[in-house]
BAVEX-663790 format. One record per atom (N, C-alpha, C): residue in three letters; chain; atom name; x, y, z. Coordinates in steps of 0.001 Angstrom, whole numbers. Each point is the difference from the previous one (the first is absolute). Layout:
<sites>
{type ALA | mol A | atom CA | X X | Y Y | Z Z}
...
</sites>
This chain:
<sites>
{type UNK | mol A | atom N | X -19183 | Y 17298 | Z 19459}
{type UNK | mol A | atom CA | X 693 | Y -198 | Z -1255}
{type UNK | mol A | atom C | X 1460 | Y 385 | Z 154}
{type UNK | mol A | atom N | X 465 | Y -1119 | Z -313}
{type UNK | mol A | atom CA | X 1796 | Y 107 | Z 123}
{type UNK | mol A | atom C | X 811 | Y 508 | Z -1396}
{type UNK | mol A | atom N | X 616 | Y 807 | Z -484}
{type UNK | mol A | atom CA | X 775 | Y 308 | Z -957}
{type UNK | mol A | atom C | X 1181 | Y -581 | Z -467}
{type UNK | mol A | atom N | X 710 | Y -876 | Z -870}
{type UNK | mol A | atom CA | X 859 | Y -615 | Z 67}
{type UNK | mol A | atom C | X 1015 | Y 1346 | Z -455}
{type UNK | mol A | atom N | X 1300 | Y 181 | Z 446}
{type UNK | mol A | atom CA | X 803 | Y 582 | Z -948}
{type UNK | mol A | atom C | X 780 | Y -467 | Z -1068}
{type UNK | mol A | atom N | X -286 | Y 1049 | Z -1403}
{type UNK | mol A | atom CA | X 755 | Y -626 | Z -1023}
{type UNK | mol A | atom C | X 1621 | Y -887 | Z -170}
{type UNK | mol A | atom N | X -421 | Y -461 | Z -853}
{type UNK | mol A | atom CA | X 1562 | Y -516 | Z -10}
{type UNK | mol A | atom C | X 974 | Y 548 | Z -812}
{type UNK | mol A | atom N | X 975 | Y 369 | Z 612}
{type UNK | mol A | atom CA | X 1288 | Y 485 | Z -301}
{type UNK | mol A | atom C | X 375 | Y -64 | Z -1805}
{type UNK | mol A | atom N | X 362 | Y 641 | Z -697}
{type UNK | mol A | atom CA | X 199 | Y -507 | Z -1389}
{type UNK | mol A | atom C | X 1392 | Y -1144 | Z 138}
{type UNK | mol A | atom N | X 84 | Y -1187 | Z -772}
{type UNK | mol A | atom CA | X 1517 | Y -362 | Z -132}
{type UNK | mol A | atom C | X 753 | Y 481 | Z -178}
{type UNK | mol A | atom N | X 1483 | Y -52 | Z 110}
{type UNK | mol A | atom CA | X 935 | Y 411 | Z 225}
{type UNK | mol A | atom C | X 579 | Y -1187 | Z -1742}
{type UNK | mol A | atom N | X 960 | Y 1235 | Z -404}
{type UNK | mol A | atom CA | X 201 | Y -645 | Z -1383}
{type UNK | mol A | atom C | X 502 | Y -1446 | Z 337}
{type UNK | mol A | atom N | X 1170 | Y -306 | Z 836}
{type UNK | mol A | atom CA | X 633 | Y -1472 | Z 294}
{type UNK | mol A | atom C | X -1233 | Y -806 | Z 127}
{type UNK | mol A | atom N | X -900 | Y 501 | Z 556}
{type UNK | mol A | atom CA | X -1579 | Y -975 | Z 294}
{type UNK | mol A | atom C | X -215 | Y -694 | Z -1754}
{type UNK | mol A | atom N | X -483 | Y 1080 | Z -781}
{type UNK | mol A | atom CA | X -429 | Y 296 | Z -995}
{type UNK | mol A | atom C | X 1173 | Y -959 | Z -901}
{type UNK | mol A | atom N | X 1269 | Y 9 | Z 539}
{type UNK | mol A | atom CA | X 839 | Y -636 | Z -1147}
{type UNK | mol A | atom C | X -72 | Y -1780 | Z 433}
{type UNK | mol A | atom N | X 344 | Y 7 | Z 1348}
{type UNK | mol A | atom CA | X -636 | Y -1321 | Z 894}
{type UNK | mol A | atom C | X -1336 | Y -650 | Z -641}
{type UNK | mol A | atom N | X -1036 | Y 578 | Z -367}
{type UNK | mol A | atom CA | X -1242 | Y -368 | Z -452}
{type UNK | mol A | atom C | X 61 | Y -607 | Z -1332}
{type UNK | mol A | atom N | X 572 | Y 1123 | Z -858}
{type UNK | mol A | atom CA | X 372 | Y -518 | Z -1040}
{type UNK | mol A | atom C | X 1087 | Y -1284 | Z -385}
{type UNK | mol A | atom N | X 959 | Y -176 | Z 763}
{type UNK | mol A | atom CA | X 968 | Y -1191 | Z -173}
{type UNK | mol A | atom C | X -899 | Y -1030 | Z 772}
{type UNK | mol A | atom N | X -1192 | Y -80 | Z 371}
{type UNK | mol A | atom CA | X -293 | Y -1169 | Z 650}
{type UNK | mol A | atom C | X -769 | Y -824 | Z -1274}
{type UNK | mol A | atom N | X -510 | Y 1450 | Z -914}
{type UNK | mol A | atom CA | X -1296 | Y -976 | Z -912}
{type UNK | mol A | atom C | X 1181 | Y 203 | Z -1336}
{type UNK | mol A | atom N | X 1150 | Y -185 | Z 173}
{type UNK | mol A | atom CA | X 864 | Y 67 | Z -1337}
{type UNK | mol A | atom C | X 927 | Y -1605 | Z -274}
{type UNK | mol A | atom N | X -453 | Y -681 | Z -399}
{type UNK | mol A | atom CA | X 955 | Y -1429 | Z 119}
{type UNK | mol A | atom C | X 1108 | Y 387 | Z -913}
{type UNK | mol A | atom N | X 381 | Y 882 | Z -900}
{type UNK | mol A | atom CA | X 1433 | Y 176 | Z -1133}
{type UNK | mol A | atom C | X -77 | Y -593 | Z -449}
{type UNK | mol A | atom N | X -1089 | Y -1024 | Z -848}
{type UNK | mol A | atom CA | X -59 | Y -662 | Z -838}
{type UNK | mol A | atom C | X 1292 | Y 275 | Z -1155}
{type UNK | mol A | atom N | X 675 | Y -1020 | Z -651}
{type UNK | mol A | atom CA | X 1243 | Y 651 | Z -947}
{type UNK | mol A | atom C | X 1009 | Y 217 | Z 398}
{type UNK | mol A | atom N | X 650 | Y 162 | Z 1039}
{type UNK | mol A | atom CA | X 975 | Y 359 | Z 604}
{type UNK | mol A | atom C | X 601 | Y -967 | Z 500}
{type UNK | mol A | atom N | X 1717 | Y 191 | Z 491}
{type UNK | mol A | atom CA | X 314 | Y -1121 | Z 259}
{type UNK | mol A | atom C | X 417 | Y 783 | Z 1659}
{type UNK | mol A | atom N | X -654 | Y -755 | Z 1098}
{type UNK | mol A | atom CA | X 207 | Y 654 | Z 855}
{type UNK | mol A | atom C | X -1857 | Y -306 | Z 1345}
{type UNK | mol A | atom N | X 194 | Y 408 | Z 915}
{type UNK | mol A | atom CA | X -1515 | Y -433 | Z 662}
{type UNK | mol A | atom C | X -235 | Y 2002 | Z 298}
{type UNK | mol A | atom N | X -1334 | Y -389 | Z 1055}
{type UNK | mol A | atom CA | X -120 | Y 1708 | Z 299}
{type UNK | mol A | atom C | X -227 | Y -699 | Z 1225}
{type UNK | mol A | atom N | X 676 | Y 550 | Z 1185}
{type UNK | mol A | atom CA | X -192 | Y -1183 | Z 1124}
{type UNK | mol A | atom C | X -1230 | Y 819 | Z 855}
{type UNK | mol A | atom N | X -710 | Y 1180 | Z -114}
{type UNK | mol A | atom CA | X -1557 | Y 457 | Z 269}
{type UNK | mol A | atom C | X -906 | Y -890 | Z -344}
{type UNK | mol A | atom N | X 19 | Y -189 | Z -1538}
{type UNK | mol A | atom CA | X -844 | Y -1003 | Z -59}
{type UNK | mol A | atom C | X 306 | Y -1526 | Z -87}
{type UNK | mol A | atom N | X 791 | Y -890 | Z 503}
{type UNK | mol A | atom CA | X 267 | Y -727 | Z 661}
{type UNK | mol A | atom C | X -502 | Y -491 | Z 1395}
{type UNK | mol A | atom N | X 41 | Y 1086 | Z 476}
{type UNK | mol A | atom CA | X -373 | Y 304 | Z 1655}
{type UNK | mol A | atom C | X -1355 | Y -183 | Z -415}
{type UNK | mol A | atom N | X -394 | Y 1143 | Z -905}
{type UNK | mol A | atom CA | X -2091 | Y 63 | Z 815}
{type UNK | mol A | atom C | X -228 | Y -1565 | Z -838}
{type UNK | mol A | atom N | X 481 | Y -228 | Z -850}
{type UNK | mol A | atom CA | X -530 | Y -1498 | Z -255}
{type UNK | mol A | atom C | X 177 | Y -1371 | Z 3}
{type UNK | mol A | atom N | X 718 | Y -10 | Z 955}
{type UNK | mol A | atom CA | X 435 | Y -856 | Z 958}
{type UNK | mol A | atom C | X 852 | Y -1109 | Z -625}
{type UNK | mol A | atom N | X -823 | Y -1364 | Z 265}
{type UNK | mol A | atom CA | X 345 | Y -1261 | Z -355}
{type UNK | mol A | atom C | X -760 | Y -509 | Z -1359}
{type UNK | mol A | atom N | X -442 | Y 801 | Z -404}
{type UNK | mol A | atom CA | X -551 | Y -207 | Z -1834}
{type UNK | mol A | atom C | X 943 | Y -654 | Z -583}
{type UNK | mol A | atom N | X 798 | Y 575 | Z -424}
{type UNK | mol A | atom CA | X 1225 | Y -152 | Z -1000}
{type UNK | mol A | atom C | X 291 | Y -1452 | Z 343}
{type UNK | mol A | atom N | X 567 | Y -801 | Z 1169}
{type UNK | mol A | atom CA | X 107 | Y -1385 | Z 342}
{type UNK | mol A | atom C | X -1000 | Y -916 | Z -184}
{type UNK | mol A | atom N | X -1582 | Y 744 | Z -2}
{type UNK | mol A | atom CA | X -807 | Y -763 | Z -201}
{type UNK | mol A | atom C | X -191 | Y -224 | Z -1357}
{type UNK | mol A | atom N | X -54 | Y 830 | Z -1030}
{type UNK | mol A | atom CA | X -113 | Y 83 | Z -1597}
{type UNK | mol A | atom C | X 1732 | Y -908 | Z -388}
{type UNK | mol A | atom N | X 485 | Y -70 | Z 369}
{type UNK | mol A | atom CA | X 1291 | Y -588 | Z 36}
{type UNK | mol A | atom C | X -163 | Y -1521 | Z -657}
{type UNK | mol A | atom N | X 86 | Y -355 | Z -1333}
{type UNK | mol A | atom CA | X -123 | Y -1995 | Z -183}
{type UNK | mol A | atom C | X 651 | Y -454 | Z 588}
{type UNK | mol A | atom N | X 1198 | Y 121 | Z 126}
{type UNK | mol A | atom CA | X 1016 | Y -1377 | Z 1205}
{type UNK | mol A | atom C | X 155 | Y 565 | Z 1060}
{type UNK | mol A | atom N | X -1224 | Y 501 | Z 681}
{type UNK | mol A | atom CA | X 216 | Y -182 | Z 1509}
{type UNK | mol A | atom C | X -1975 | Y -1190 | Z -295}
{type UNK | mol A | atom N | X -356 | Y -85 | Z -1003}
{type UNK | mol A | atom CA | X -1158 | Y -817 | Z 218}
{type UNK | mol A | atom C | X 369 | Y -1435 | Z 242}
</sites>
């Protein structure tokens, strides 16, 4: 029997990183470019005149 060792707690930048990924700023005039990144090519696809 092998023991894994725990994992490290996040580090707040982790923790703030995490959070700007699942935050789109709905309302704002402006992007959050975290979540941009983790969700890729959505936005072009939901896009009408690129259909």
């Amino acid at each position: 029997m092998s023991k894994t060792a725990p994992k490290p707690p996040m580090t707040q930048q982790q923790r703030d990183h995490r959070s700007n990924q699942l935050n789109p700023n709905y309302g704002t005039n402006g992007t959050n470019p975290a979540n941009g990144k983790a969700h890729g090519n959505r936005g072009q696809q939901l896009n009408p005149n690129r259909k």
